[in-house]
C-alpha positions as CSV (number, residue, x, y, z in Angstrom):
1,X,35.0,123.5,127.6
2,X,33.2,124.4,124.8
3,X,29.3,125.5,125.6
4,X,26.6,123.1,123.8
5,X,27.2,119.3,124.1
6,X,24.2,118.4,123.2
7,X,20.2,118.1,124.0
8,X,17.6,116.2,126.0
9,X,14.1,115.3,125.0
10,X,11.4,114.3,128.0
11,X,8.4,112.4,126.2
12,X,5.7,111.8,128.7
13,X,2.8,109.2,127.4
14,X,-0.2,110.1,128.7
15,X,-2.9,107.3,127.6
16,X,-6.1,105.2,129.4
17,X,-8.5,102.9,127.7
18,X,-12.2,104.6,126.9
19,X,-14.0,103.6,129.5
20,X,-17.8,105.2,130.2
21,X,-20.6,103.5,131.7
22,X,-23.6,105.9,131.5
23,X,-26.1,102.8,132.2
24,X,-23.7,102.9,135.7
25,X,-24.2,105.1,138.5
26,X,-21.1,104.3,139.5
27,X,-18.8,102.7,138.1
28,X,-15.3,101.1,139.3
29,X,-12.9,101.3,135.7
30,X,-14.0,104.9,135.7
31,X,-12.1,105.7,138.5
32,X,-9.0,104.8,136.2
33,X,-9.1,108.3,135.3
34,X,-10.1,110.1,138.2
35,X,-6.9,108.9,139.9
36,X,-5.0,110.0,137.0
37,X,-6.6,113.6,136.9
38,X,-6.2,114.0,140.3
39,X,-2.6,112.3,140.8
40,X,-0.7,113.1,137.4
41,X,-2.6,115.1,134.5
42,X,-3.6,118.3,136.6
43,X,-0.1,118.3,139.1
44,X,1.3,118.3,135.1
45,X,-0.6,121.4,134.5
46,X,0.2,122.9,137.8
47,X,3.6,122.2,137.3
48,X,3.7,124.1,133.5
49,X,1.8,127.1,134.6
50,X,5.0,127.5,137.3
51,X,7.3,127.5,134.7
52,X,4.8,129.7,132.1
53,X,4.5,132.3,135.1
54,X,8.2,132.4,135.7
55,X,9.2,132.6,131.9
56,X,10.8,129.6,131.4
57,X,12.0,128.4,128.1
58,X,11.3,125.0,128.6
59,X,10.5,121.8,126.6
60,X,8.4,119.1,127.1
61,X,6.6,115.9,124.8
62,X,3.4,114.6,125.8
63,X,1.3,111.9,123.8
64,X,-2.2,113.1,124.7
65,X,-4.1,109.7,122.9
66,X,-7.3,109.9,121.4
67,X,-8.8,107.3,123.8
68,X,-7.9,109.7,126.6
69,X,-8.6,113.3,125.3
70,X,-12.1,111.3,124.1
71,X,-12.6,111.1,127.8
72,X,-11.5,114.3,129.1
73,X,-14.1,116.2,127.1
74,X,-16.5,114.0,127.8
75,X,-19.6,116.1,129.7
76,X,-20.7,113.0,131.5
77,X,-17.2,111.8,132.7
78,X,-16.2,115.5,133.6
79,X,-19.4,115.8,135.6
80,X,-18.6,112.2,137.3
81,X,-15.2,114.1,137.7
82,X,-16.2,116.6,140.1
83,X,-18.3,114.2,142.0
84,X,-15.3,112.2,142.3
85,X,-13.1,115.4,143.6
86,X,-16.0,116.7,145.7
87,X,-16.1,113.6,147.7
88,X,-12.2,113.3,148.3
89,X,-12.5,116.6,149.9
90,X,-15.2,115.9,152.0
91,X,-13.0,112.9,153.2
92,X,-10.1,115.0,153.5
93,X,-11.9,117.3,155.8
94,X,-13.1,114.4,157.4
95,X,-9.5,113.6,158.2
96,X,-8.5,116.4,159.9
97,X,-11.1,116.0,162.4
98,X,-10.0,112.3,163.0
99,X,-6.6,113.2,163.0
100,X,-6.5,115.8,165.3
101,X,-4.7,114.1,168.6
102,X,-2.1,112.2,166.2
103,X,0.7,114.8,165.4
104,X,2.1,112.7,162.5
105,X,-1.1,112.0,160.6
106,X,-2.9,115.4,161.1
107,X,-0.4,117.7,158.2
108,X,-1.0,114.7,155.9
109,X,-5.0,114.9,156.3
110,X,-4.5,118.9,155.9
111,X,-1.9,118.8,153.3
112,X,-4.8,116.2,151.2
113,X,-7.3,118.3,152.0
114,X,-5.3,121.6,150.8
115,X,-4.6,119.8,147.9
116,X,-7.6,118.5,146.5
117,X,-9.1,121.4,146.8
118,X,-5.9,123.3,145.0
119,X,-6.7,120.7,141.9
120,X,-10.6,120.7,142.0
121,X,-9.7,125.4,141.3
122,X,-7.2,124.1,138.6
123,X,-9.7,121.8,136.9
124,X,-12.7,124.8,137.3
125,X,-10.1,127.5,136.2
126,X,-9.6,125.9,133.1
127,X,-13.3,125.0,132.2
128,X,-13.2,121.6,133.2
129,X,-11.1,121.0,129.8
130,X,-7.3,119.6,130.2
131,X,-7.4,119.1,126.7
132,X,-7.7,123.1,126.1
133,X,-5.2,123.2,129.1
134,X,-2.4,120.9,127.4
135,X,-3.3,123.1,123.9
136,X,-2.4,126.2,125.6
137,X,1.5,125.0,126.2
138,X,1.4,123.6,122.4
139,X,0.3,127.0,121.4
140,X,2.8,128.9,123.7
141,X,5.6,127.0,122.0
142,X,6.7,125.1,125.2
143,X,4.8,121.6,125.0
144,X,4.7,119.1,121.6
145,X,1.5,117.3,122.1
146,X,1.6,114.1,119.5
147,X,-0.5,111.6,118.7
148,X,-1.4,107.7,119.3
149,X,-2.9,104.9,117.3
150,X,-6.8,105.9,117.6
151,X,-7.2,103.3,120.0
152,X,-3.7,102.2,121.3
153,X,-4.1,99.1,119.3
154,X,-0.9,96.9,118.9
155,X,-0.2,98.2,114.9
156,X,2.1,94.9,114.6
157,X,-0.6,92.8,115.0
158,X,-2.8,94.5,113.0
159,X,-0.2,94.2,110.1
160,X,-1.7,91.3,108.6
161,X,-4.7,93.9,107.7
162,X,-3.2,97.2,106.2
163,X,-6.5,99.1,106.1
164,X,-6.8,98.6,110.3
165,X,-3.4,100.4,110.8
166,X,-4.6,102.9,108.6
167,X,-7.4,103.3,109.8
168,X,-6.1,103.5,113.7
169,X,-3.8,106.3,112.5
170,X,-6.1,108.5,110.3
171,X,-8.8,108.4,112.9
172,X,-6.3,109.4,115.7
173,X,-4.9,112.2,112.8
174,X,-8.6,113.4,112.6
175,X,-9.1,113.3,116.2
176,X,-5.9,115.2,116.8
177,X,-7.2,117.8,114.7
178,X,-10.2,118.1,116.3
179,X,-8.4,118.6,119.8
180,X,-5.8,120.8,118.6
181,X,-6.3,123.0,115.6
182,X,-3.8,121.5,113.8
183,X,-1.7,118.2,112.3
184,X,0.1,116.2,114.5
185,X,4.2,116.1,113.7
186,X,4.9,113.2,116.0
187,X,3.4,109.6,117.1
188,X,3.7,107.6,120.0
189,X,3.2,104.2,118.3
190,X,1.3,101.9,121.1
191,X,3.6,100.3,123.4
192,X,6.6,101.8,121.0
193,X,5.9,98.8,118.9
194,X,7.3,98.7,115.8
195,X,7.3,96.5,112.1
196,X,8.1,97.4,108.9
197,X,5.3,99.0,107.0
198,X,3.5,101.4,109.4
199,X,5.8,103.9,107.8
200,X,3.5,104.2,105.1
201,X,0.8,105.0,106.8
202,X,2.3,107.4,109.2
203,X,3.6,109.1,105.4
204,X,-0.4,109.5,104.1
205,X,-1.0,110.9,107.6
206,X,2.3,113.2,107.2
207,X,3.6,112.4,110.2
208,X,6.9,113.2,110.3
209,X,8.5,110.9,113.4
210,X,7.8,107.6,116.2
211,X,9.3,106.6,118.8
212,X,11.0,102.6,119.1
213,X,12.4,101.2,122.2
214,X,16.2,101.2,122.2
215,X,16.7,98.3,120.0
216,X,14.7,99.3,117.4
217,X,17.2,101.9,116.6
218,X,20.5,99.7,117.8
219,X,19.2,96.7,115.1
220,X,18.3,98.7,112.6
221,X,20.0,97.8,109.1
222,X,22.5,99.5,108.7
223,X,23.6,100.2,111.5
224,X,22.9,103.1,113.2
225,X,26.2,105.0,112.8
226,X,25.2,107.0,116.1
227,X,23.8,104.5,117.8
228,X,20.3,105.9,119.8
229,X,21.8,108.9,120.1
230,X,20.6,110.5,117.0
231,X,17.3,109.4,115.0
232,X,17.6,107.7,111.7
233,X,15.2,108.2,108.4
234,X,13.2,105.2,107.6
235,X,14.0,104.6,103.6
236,X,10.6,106.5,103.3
237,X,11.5,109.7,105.4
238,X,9.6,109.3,108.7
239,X,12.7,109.9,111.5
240,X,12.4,106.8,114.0
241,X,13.9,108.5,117.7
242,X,15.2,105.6,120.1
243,X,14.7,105.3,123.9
244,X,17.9,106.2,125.6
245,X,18.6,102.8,128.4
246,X,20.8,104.8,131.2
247,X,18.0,107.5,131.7
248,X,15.0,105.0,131.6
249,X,16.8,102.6,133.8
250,X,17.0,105.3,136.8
251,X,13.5,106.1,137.2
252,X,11.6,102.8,135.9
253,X,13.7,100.3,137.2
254,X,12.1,98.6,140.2
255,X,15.4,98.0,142.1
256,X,17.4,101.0,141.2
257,X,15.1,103.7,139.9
258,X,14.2,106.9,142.0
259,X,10.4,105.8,142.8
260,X,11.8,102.7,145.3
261,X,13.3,105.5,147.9
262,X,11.8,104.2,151.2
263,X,11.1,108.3,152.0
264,X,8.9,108.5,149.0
265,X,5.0,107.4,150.0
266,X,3.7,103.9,149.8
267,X,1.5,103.3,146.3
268,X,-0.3,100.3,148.3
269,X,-0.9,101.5,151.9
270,X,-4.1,103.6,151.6
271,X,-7.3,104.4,154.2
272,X,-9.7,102.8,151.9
273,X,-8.1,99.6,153.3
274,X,-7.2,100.5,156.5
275,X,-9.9,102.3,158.1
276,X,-13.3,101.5,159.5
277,X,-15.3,99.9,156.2
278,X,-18.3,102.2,156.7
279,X,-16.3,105.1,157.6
280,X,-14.8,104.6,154.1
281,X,-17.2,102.9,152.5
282,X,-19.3,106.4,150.3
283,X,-15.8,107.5,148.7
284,X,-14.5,103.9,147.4
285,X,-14.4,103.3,144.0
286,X,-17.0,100.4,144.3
287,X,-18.9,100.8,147.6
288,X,-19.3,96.8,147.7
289,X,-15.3,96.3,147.7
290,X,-12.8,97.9,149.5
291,X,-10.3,100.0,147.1
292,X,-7.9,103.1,147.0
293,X,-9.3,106.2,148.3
294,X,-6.4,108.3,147.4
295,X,-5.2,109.1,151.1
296,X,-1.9,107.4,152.2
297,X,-0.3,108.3,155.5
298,X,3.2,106.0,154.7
299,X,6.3,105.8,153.1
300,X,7.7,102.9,151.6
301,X,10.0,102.7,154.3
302,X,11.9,99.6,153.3
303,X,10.4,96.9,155.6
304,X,7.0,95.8,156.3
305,X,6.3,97.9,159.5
306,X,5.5,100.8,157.4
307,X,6.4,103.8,158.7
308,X,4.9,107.4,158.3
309,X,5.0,109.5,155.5
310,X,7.2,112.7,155.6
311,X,6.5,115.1,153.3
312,X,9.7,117.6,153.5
313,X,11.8,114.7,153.4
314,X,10.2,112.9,150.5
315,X,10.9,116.6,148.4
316,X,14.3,116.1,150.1
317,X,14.6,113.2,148.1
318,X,13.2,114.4,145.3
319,X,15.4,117.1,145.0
320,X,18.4,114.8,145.6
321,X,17.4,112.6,142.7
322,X,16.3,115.8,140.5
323,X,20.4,116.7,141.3
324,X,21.5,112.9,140.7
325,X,19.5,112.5,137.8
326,X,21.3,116.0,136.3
327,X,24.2,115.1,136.9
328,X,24.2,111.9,135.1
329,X,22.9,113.3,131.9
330,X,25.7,116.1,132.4
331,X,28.3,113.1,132.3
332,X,26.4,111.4,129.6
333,X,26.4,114.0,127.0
334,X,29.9,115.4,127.9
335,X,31.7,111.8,126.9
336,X,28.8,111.4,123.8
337,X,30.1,115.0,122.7
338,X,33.3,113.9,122.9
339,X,33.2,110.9,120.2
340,X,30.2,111.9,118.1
341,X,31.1,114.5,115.2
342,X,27.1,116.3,115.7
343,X,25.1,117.2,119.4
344,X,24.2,114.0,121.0
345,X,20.2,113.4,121.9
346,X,19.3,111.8,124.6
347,X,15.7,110.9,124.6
348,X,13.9,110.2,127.5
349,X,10.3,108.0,127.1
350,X,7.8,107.4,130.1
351,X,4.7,106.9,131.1
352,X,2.9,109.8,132.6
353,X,0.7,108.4,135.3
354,X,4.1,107.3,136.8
355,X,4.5,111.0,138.2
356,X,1.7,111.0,140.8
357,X,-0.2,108.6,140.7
358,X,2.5,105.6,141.0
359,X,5.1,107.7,142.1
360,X,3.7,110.6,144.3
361,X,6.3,112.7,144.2
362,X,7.4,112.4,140.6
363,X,5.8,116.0,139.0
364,X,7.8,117.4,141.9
365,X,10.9,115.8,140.7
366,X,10.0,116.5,137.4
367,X,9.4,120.6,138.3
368,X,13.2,120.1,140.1
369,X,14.9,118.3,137.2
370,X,13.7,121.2,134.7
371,X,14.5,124.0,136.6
372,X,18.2,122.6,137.9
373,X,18.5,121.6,133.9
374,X,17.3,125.8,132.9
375,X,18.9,127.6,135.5
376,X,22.0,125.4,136.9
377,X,24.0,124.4,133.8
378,X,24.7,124.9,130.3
379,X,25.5,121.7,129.1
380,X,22.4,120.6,126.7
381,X,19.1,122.2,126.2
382,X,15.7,121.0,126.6
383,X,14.5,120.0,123.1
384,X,11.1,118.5,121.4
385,X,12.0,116.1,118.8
386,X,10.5,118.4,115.8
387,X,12.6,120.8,116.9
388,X,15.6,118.8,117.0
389,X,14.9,117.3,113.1
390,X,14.6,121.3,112.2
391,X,18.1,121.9,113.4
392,X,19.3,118.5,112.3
393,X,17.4,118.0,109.2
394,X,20.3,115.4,108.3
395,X,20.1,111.8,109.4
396,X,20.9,108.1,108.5
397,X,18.9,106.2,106.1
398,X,18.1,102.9,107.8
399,X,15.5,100.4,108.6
400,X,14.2,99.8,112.2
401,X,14.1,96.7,113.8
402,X,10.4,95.0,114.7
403,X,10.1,95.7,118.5
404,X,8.2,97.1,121.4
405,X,9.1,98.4,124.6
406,X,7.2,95.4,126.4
407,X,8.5,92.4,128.0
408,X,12.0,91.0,126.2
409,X,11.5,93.7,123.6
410,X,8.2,92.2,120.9
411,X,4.5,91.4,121.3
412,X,4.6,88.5,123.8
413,X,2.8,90.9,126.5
414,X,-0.4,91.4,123.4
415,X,-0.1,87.6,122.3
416,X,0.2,84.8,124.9
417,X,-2.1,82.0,125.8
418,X,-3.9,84.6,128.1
419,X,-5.3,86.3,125.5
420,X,-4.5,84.8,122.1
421,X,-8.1,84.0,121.6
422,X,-9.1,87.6,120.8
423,X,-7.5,88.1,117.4
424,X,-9.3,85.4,115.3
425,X,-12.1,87.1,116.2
426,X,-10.4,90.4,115.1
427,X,-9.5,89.2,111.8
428,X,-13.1,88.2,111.4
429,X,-14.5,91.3,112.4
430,X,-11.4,93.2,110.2
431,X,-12.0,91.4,107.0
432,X,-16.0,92.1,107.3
433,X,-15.3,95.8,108.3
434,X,-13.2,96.0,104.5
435,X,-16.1,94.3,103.1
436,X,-18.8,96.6,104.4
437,X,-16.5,100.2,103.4
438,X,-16.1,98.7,99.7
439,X,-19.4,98.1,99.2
440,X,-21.7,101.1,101.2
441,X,-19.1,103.9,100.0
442,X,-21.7,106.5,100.0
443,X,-23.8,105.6,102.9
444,X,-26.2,108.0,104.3
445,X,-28.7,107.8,107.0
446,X,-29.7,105.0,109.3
447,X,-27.3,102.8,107.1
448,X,-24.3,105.7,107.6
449,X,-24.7,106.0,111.3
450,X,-24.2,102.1,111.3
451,X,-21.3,101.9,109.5
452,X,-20.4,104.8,111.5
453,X,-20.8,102.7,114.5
454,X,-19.5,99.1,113.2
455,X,-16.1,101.2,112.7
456,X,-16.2,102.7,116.6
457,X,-17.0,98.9,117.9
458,X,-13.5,97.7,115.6
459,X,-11.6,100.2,117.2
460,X,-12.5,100.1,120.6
461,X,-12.0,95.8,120.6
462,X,-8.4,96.5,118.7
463,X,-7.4,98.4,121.9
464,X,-4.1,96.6,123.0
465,X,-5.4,97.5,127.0
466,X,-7.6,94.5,126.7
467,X,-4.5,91.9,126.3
468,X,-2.7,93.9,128.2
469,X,-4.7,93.4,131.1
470,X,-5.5,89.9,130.6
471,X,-1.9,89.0,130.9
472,X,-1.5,90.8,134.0
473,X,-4.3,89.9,135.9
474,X,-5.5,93.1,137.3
475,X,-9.5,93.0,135.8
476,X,-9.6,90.2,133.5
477,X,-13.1,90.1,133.8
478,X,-13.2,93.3,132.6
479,X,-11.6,93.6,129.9
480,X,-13.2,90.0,128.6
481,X,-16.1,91.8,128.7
482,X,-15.2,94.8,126.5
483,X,-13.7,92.6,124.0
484,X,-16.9,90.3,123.5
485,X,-19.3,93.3,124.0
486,X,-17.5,95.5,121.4
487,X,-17.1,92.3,119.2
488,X,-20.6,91.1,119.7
489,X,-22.0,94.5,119.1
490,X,-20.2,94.8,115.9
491,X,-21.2,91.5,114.7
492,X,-24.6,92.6,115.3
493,X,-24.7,95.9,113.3
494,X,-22.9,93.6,110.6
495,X,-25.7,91.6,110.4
496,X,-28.1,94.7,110.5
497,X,-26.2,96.0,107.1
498,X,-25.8,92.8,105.4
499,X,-29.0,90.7,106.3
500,X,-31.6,92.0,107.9
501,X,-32.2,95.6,108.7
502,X,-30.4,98.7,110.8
503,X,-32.6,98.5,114.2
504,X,-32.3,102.7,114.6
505,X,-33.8,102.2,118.4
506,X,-31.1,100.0,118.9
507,X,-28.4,102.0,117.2
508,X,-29.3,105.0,119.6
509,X,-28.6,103.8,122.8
510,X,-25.0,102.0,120.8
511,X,-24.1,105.6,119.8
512,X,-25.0,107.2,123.4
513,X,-22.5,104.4,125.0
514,X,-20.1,103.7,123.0
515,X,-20.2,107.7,121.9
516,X,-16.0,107.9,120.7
517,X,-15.0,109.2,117.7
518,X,-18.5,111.2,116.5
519,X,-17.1,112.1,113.2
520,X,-15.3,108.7,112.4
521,X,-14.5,108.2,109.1
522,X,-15.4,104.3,107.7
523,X,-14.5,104.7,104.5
524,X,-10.6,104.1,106.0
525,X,-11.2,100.5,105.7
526,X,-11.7,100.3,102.4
């Protein structure tokens, strides 16, 4: 057989809403990002340095957003960080000394306590800044970091006001550049969700490609000649790369995918439920409400007696899935190579709080798929997708289809009688935003930073978390209250620049909260 049959492409998207309470000692949302520090960003890092030290060619895409890196450079939040870290480790250690007559808990506790402490010399080694971390790959050639909508906000429902897409994307293009030193090639739109027109945008940006999910690609007109196994150019010349089914199927799918082995551990089984509430009760989330501490002595086992966690056996698995999962792309690109007249792609979309925090053991499979894929065959390389449209700088003109990656494939998820009440509001608060950027275009002072801020409230109520939430339950209450506080507050600062007068006072203590986005740019709305 003849060497090359083609190329893979792993996208991981790494995204959380901004959330920062300064007026909270402690606060409950935050800990949306200490789990994902501690479970999947800095495992990530740990992971890459491996393969840096070794001198591994390898490839990998990650959508850092601008919500997110906002957060990871945040003084406050890293501080909270460390408190965070400081206090799993002090329950580890507490652990061991609890554990110390039962000879199937006791290597957990150790193994947490080992661990946390591994992450906490990661996170200090590189300056508490995993931004600066994640930049170091992108500048070693071995990681494509892209961008986001500035605030994941749904762009197709944001269509109906051009200057808000545009604005979501030039913000996150400023942002980007901020972060990184440089442009961003690629962009993960929010949710992969797709209608005609954001192209334009993305072209003033000069971004050069998006993901869609698969049948944003499949429906395209015309049709896609390669199906999703090549990209296609939009009629404007931004390359549109589709999800690949097979591959997402075996890790995401809740009844056949990987993360359901009853060997790996149990997501819901943790001590902050099952121990003594006191005991617990300094290192939960919420000290009122019992919560996830972090520490899980089960596996998923398969029944509802839960049975303990084995560590060798779950990276038993994990390397048996890492093989499976091989071997299935192997077979994949082989019969693609045979019918398609250029190297198939296969591109691989997730989410990257699935490896660790969802599914523990997922950066380990992820460390065991790479290293089978660079040292065990030499079927298809490991490719980003700007490399691949610089060796394949010729593709099919077509026109994706308007989709997401969401529930049956469109916006349902954003737009449901959960949460449909938020985007009258939006418009409002849209139109008014337009309104205000036409007719202050050279602001400065008091009325500048309140334009300034107006435009960080619209972004942060566009976020397509708060829906998202609202649909699924988890904190409804929460995420209500973001919407109407970000709303409210930006009705208020309209008022202050149309009516009455900019209340600075006021403005301060807006700007020290709500502190995204320092060098936002309002004029994007008009």
């Amino acid at each position: 057989m003849h060497i090359m049959a083609g190329y893979f492409s792993l996208v991981l998207h790494a995204h959380l809403p901004f959330v920062r309470h300064p007026e909270h000692e402690k606060f409950l949302e935050e800990n949306w990002l200490f789990e994902a520090i501690t479970e999947s960003y800095i495992p990530l890092i740990q992971v890459m340095d491996g393969w840096l030290r070794e001198g591994m060619e390898t490839r990998l895409t990650l959508t850092l957003t601008p919500t997110l890196c906002a957060m990871l450079l945040d003084p406050l939040l890293q501080e909270r960080y460390l408190r965070h870290l400081n206090g799993l480790i002090e329950l580890a250690e507490k652990e061991t000394h609890r554990t110390q007559w039962e000879a199937a808990c006791r290597p957990l506790a150790e193994m947490y306590h080992q661990r946390f402490i591994d992450i906490r010399q990661t996170y200090i080694a590189y300056g508490r800044n995993l931004v600066g971390a994640f930049r170091k790959f992108q500048e070693r050639g071995r990681l494509e970091i892209i961008t986001c909508a500035a605030t994941h906000a749904l762009l197709p429902l944001l269509a109906n006001h051009p200057p808000s897409v545009r604005a979501q994307i030039l913000t996150a293009r400023d942002h980007y550049r901020a972060c990184f030193g440089r442009d961003p090639r690629g962009i993960w739109l929010p949710e992969c969700a797709y209608a005609a027109g954001v192209e334009f945008v993305l072209q003033e940006a000069n971004i050069r490609w998006f993901i869609t999910d698969t049948h944003g690609v499949l429906h395209a007109r015309p049709r896609p000649r390669y199906g999703v196994f090549a990209p296609i150019f939009t009629p404007n010349g931004i390359a549109a790369f589709a999800r690949d089914l097979d591959s997402a199927k075996q890790v995401w799918s809740r009844h056949e995918g990987y993360p359901g082995d009853p060997r790996y551990r149990d997501f819901y089984r943790d001590i902050g439920f099952d121990l003594d509430f006191d005991y617990v009760r300094p290192y939960l989330p919420s000290p009122e409400v019992r919560g996830f501490t972090g520490i899980k002595y089960h596996r998923i086992t398969g029944s509802n007696l839960k049975e303990v966690y084995d560590r060798q056996t779950a990276l038993r698995a994990a390397d048996e899935h890492a093989g499976h999962f091989l071997g299935a792309r192997l077979e994949q690109l082989q019969r693609l190579d045979a019918i398609m007249d250029r190297p198939p792609l296969i591109l691989s979309p997730y989410d990257a709080e699935l490896f660790g925090h969802w599914w523990y053991e997922g950066p380990e499979w992820l460390d065991m798929f790479v290293r089978k894929t660079y040292y065990d065959q030499k079927v298809f390389t490991l490719i980003t997708p700007e490399e691949y449209l610089r060796q394949q700088p010729t593709q099919q003109v077509a026109t994706p289809s308007a989709s997401s990656w969401g529930e049956e494939g469109y916006w349902r998820v954003w737009l449901n009688e959960t949460n449909e009440w938020i985007y009258p509001h939006l418009d409002v608060a849209q139109e008014r935003m337009t309104r205000l950027a036409r007719r202050f275009p050279n602001a400065t002072g008091a009325f500048q930073r309140a334009l300034k801020q107006a435009a960080r409230e619209l972004l942060l109520a566009q976020a397509s978390d708060w829906p998202f939430i609202l649909r699924t339950g988890t904190s409804p209450d929460y995420a209500r209250k973001r919407v109407k506080d970000h709303l409210l507050r930006f009705i208020a600062l309209h008022e202050q620049l149309t009516t009455t007068r900019v209340d600075v006072q006021w403005l301060e203590r807006l700007e020290s909260v709500d502190n995204i986005f320092p060098e936002v740019n309002y004029r994007y709305w008009a």
